[in-house]
N, CA and C atoms as a LAMMPS dump frame, in Angstrom:
ITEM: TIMESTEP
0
ITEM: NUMBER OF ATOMS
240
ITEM: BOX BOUNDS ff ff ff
-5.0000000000000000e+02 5.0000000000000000e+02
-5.0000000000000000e+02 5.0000000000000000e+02
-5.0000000000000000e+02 5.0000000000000000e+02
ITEM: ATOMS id mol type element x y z
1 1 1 N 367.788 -343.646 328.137
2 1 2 C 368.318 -344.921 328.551
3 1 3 C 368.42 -345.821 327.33
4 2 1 N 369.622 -346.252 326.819
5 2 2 C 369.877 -347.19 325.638
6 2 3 C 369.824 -348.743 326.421
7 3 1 N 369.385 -349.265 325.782
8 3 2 C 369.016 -350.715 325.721
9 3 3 C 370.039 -351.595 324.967
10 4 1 N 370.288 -352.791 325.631
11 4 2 C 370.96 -353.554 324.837
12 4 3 C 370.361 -354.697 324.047
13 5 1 N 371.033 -355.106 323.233
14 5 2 C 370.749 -356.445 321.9
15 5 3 C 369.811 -357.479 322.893
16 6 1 N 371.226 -357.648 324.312
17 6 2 C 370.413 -358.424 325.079
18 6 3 C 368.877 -358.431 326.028
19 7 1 N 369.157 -357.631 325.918
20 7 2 C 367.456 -357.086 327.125
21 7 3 C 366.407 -357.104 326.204
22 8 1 N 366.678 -356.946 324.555
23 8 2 C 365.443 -356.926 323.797
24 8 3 C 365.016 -358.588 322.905
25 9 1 N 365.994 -359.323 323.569
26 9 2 C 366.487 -360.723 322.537
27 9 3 C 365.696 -361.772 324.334
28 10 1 N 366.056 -360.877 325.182
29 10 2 C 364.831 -361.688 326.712
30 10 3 C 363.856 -361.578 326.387
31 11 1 N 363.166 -360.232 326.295
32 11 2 C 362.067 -359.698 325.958
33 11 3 C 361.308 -360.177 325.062
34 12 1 N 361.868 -360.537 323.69
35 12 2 C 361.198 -361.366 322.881
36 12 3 C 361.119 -362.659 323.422
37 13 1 N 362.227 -363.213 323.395
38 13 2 C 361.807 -364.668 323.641
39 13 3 C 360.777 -365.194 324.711
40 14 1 N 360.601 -364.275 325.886
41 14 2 C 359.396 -363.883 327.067
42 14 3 C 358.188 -363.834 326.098
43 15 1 N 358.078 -362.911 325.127
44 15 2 C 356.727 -362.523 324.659
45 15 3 C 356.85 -362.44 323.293
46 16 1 N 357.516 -363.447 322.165
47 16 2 C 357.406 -363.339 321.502
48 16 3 C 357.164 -361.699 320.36
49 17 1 N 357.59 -360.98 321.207
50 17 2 C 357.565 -359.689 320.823
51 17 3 C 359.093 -359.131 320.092
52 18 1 N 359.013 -358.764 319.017
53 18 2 C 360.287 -358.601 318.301
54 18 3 C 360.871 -357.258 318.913
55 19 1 N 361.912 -356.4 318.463
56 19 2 C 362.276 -355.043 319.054
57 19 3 C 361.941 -353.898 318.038
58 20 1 N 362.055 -354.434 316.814
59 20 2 C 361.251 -353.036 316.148
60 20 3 C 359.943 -352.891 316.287
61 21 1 N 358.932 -354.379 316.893
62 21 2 C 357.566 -353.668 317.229
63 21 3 C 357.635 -353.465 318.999
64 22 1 N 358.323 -353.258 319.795
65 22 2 C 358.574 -352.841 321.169
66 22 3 C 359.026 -351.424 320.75
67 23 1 N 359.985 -351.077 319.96
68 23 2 C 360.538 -349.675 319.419
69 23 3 C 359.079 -348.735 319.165
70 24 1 N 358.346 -349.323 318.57
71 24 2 C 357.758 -348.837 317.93
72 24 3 C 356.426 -348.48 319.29
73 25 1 N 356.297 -349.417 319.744
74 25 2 C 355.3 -349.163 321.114
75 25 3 C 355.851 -348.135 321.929
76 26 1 N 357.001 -348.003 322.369
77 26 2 C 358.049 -346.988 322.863
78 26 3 C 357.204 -345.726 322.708
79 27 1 N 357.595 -345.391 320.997
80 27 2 C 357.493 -343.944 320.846
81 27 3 C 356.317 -343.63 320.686
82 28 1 N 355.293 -344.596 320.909
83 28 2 C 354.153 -344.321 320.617
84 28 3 C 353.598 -343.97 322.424
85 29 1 N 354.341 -344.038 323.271
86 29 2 C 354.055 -344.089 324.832
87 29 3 C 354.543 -343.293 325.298
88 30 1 N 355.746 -342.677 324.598
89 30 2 C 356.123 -341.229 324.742
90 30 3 C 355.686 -339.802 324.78
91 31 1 N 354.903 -340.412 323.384
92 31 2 C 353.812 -339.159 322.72
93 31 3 C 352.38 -339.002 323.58
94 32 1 N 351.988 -339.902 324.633
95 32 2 C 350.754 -340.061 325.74
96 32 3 C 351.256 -339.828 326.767
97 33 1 N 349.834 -339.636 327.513
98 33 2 C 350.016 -339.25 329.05
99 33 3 C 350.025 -340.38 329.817
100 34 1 N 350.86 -341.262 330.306
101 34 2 C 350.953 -342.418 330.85
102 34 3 C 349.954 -342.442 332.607
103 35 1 N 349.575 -341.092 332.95
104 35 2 C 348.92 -340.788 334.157
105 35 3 C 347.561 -341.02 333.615
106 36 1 N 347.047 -340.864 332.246
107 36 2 C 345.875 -340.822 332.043
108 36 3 C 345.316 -342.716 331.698
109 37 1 N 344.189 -342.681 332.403
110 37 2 C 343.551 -343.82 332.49
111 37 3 C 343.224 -344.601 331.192
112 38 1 N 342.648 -343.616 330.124
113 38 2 C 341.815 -344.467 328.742
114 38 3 C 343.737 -344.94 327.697
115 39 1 N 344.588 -344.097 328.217
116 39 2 C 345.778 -344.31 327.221
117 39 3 C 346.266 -345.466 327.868
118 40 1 N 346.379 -345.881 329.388
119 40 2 C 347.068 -346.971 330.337
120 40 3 C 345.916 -347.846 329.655
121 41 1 N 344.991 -348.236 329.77
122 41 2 C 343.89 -349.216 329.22
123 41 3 C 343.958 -349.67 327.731
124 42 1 N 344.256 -348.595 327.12
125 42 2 C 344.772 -348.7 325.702
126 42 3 C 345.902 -349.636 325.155
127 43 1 N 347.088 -349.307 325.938
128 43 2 C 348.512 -349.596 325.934
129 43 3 C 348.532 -351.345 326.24
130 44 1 N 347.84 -351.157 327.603
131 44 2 C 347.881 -352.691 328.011
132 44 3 C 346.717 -353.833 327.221
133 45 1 N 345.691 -353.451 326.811
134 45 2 C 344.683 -353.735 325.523
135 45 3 C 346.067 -354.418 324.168
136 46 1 N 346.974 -353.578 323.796
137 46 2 C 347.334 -353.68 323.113
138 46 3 C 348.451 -354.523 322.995
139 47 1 N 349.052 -354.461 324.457
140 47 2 C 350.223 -355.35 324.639
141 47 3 C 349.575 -357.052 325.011
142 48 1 N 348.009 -356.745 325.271
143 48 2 C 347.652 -358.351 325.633
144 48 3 C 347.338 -358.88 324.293
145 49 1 N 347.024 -358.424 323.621
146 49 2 C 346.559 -358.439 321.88
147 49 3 C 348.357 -359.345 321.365
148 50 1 N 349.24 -358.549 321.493
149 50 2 C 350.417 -358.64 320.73
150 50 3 C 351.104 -359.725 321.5
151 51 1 N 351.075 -360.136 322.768
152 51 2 C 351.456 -361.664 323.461
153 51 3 C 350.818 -362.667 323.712
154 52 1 N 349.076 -362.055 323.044
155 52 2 C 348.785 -363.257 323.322
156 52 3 C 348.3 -363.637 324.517
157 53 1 N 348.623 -363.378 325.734
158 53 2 C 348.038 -363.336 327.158
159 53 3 C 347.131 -361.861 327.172
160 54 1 N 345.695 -362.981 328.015
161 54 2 C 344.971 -362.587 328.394
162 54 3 C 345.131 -361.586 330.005
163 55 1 N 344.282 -360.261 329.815
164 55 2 C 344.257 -359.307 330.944
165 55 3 C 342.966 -359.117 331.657
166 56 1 N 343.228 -359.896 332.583
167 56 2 C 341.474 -359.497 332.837
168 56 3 C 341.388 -358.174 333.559
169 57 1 N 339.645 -357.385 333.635
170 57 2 C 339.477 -356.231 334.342
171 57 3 C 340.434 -355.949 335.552
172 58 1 N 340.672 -356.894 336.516
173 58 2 C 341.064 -356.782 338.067
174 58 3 C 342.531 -356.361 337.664
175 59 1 N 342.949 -357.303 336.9
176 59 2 C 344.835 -357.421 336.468
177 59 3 C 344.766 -355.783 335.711
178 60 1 N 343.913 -355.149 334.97
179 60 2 C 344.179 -354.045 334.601
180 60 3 C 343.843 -353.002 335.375
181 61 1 N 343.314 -353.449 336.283
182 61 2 C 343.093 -352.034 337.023
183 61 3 C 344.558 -352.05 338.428
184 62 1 N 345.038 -353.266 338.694
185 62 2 C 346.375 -353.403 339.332
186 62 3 C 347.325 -352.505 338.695
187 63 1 N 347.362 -353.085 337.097
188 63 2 C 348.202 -352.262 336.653
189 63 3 C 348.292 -350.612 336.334
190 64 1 N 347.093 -350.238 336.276
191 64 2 C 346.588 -348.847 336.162
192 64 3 C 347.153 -348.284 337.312
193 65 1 N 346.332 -348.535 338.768
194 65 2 C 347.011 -348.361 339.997
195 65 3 C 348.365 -347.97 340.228
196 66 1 N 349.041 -348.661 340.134
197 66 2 C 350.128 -348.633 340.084
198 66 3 C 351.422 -347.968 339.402
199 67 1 N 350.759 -347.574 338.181
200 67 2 C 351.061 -346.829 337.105
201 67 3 C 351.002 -345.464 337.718
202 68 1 N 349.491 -345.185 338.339
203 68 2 C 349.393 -343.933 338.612
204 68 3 C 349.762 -343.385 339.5
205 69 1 N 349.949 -344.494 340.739
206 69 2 C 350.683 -343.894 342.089
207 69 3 C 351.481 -344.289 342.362
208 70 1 N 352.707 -344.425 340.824
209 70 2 C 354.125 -344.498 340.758
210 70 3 C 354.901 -345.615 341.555
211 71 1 N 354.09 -346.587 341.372
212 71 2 C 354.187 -348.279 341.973
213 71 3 C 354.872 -348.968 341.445
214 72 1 N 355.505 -348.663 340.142
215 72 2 C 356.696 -349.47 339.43
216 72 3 C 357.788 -349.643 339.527
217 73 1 N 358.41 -350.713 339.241
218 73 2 C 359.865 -350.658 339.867
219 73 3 C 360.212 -350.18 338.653
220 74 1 N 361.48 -349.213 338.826
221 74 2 C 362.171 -348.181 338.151
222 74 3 C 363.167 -348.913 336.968
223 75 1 N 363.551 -349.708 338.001
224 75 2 C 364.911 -350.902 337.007
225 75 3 C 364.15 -351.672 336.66
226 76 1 N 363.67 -351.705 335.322
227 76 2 C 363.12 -352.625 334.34
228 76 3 C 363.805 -353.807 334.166
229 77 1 N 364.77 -353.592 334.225
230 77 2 C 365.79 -354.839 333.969
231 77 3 C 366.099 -355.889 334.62
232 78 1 N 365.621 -355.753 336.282
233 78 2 C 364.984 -356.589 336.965
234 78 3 C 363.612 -357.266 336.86
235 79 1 N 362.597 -357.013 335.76
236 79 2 C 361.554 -357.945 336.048
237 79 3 C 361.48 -358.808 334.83
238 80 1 N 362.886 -359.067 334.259
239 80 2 C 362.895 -359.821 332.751
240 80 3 C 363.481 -360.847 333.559
């Protein structure tokens, strides 16, 4: 799935997050098991680090959840 200028120019301005370090989180999420618990804890550790917003335990284990029993909405492009 290719991405456009625009979806990564929301994205930043949302989270101050540029697209070569989102690129770069990408392929690094590729190479993990997104089912496994310590890499989902990891990932989101890292994305609260890089925006700046705080994750507490409860909010990460929502997101874990959800992750694992395929609770995400598919079209990303709806939650920008």
């Amino acid at each position: 799935m290719a991405f456009s200028d625009s979806f990564f120019n929301r994205i930043e301005k949302k989270t101050n997050v540029g697209k070569d370090t989102i690129i770069e989180l990408a392929k690094k999420l590729q190479q993990n098991d997104l089912k496994n618990e310590g890499t989902l804890r990891e990932v989101i550790q890292t994305l609260s680090k890089m925006t700046g917003r705080d994750v507490s335990k409860e909010q990460e284990d929502k997101i874990i959840n959800a992750v694992v029993t395929d609770k995400v909405p598919k079209d990303i492009d709806k939650l920008i």
